[in-house]
C-alpha positions as CSV (number, residue, x, y, z in Angstrom):
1,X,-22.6,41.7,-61.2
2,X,-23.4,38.2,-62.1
3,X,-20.0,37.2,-62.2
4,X,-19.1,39.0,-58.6
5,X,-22.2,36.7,-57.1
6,X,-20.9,33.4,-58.8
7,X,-17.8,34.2,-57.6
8,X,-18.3,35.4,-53.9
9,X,-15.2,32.3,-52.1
10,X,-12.8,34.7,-54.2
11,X,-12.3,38.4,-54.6
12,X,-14.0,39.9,-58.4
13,X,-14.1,43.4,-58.6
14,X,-15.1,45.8,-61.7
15,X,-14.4,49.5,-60.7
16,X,-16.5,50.8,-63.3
17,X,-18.9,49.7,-66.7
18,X,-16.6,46.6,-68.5
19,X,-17.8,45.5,-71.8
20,X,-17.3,41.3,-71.2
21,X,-17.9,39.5,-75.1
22,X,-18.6,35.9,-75.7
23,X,-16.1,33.5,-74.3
24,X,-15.5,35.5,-71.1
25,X,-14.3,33.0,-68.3
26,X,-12.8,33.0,-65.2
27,X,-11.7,30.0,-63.3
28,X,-10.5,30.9,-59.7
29,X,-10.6,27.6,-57.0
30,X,-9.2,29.3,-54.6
31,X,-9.3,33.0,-52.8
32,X,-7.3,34.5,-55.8
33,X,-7.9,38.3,-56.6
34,X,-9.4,39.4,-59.9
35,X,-9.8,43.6,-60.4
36,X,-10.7,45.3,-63.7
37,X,-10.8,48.7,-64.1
38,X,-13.9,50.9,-66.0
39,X,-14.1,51.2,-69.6
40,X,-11.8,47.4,-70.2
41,X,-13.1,45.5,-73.4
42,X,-12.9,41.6,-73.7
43,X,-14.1,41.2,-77.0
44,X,-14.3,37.4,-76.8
45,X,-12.9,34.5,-75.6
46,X,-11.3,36.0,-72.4
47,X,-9.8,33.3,-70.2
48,X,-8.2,34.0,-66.6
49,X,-6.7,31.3,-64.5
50,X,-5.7,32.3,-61.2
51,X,-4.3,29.9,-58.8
52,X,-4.1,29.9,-54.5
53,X,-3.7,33.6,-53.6
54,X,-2.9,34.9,-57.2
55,X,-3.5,38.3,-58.0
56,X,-5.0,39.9,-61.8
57,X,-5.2,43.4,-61.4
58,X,-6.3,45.3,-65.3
59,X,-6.1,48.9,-65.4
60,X,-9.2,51.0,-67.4
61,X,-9.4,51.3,-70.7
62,X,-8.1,48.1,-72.0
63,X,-8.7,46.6,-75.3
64,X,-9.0,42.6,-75.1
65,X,-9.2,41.2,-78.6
66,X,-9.8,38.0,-79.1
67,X,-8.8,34.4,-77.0
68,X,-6.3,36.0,-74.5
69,X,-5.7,33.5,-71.9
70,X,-3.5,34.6,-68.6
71,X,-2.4,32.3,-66.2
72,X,-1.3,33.6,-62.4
73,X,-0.3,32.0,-59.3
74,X,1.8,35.3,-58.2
75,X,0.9,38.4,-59.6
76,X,-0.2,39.9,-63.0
77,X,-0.6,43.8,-63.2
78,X,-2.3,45.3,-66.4
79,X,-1.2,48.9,-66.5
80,X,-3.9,51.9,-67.9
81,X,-5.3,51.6,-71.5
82,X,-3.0,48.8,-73.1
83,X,-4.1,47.2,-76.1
84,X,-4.0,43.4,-75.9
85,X,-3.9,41.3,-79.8
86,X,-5.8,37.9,-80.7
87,X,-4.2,34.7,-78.7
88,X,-1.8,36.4,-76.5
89,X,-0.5,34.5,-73.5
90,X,0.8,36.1,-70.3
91,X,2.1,33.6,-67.4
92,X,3.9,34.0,-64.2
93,X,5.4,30.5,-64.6
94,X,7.0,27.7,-66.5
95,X,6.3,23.8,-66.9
96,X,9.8,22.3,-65.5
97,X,11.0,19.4,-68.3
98,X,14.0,18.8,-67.7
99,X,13.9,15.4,-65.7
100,X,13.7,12.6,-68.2
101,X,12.1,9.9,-66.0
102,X,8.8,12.1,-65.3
103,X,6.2,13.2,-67.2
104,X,6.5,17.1,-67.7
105,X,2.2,17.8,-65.8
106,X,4.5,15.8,-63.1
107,X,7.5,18.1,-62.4
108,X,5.4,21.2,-60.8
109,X,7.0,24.5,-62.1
110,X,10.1,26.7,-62.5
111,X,10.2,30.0,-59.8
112,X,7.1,32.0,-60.5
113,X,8.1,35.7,-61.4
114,X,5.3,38.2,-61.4
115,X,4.4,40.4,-64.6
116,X,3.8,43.9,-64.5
117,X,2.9,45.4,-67.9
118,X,3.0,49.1,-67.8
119,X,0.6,51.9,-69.0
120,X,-0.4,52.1,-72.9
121,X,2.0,49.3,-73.6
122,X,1.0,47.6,-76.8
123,X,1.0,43.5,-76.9
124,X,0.4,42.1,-80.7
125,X,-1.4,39.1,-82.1
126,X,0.2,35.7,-80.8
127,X,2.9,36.8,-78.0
128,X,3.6,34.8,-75.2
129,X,4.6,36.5,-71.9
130,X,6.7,34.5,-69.3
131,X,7.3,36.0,-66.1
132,X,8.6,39.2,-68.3
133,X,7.7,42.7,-67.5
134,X,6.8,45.2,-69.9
135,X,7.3,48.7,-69.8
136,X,5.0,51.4,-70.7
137,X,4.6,52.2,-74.0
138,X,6.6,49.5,-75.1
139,X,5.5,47.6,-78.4
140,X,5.4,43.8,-79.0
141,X,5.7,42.8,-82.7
142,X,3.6,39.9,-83.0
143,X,4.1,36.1,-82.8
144,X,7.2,37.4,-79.8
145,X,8.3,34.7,-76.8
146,X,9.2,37.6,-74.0
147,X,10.9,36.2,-71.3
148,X,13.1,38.9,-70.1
149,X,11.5,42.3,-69.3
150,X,11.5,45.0,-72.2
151,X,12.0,48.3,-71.2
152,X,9.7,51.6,-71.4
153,X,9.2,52.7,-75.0
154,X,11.3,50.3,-76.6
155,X,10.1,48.2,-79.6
156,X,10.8,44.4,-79.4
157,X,10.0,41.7,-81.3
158,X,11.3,38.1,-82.1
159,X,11.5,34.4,-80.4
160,X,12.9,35.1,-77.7
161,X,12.1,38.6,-78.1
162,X,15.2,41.8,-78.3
163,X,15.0,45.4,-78.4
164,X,15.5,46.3,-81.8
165,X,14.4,50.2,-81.5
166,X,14.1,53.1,-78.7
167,X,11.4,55.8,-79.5
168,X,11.3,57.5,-75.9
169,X,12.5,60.6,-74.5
170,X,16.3,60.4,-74.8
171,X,17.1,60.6,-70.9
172,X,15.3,57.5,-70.5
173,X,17.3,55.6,-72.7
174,X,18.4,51.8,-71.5
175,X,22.0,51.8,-71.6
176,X,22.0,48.6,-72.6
177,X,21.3,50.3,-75.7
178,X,23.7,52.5,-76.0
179,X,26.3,51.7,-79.5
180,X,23.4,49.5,-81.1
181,X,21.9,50.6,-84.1
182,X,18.5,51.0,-84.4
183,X,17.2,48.0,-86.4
184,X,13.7,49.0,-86.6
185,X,14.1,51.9,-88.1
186,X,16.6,50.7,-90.9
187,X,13.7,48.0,-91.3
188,X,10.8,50.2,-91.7
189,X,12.0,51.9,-94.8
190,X,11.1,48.6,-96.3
191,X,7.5,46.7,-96.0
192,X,8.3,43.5,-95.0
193,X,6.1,41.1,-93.2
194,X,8.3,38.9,-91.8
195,X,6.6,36.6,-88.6
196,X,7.8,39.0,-85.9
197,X,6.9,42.3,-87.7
198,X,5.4,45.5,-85.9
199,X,2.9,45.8,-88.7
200,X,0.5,43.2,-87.6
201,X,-2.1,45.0,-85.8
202,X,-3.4,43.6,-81.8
């Protein structure tokens, strides 16, 4: 309630009870939209920029661990009980850099894309989001760049990030996929813990 009444020149909403830990902050200028959904959990250091008439929309029954920061200027869509891992950054945009005579805070910013990350899709420790969508169920392996969208129930990992197994029903399959072998599972009969790796935990 206290953060609705500091924030009354923009739209706040929590549909339900949201446990908010240390760190929580929101910086909002402008009339952007921030909505939460009951039973969400920011452990701790929370941070949610949202620029001009951007729009953060979490689903309930999120799990925020620790220092997630999300940056929005279009839209950001948090589907229905995903689990979120320490430092993870989701942005609708890039820094342009490209133009060697100006400073790169000076060049404003590539064409925003919005993010929609679907239900019970899992998001490991140290993954950055770029205008990427992610689909539900999906899994992350930590320390991923995702800048092109994963599909449903598809494990990904790596910088930038790539499919490297398919665990859905069979008629959802990506045909991208189709004549690839399944890396992750050849890699899960041994315990590596390569940077990248499914077994870090969010």
């Amino acid at each position: 309630m206290l953060i609705e009444l500091t924030h009354l020149h923009c739209h706040v909403e929590f549909q339900g009870p949201v446990h908010i830990g240390p760190g929580f902050r929101l910086v909002i200028p402008d009339k952007g939209t921030l909505v939460i959904g009951a039973g969400t959990v920011f452990r701790q250091g929370f941070v949610c920029e949202i620029g001009g008439n951007g729009r953060v929309v979490i689903g309930p029954n999120c799990e925020f661990t620790s220092h997630v920061l999300l940056q929005c200027s279009t839209s950001i869509e948090v589907g229905e009980r995903c689990a979120v891992g320490q430092s993870v950054l989701i942005v609708d945009g890039n820094h342009r850099f490209r133009d060697w005579t100006r400073h790169l805070l000076d060049q404003g910013y590539d064409d925003f894309r919005p993010v929609h990350i679907g239900d019970g899709a899992i998001v490991m420790a140290k993954v950055s989001i770029i205008g990427a969508d992610i689909g539900t169920r999906a899994v992350i392996g930590a320390n991923s760049v995702v800048t092109r969208s994963i599909p449903a129930y598809c494990l990904a990992y790596g910088a930038p990030a790539r499919i490297v197994e398919y665990f859905g029903p069979p008629d959802q399959r990506p045909a991208e996929l189709d004549g690839q072998p399944s890396l992750g599972r050849r890699r899960s009969s041994s315990n590596q813990n390569e940077a990248g790796s499914p077994s870090e935990s969010p």
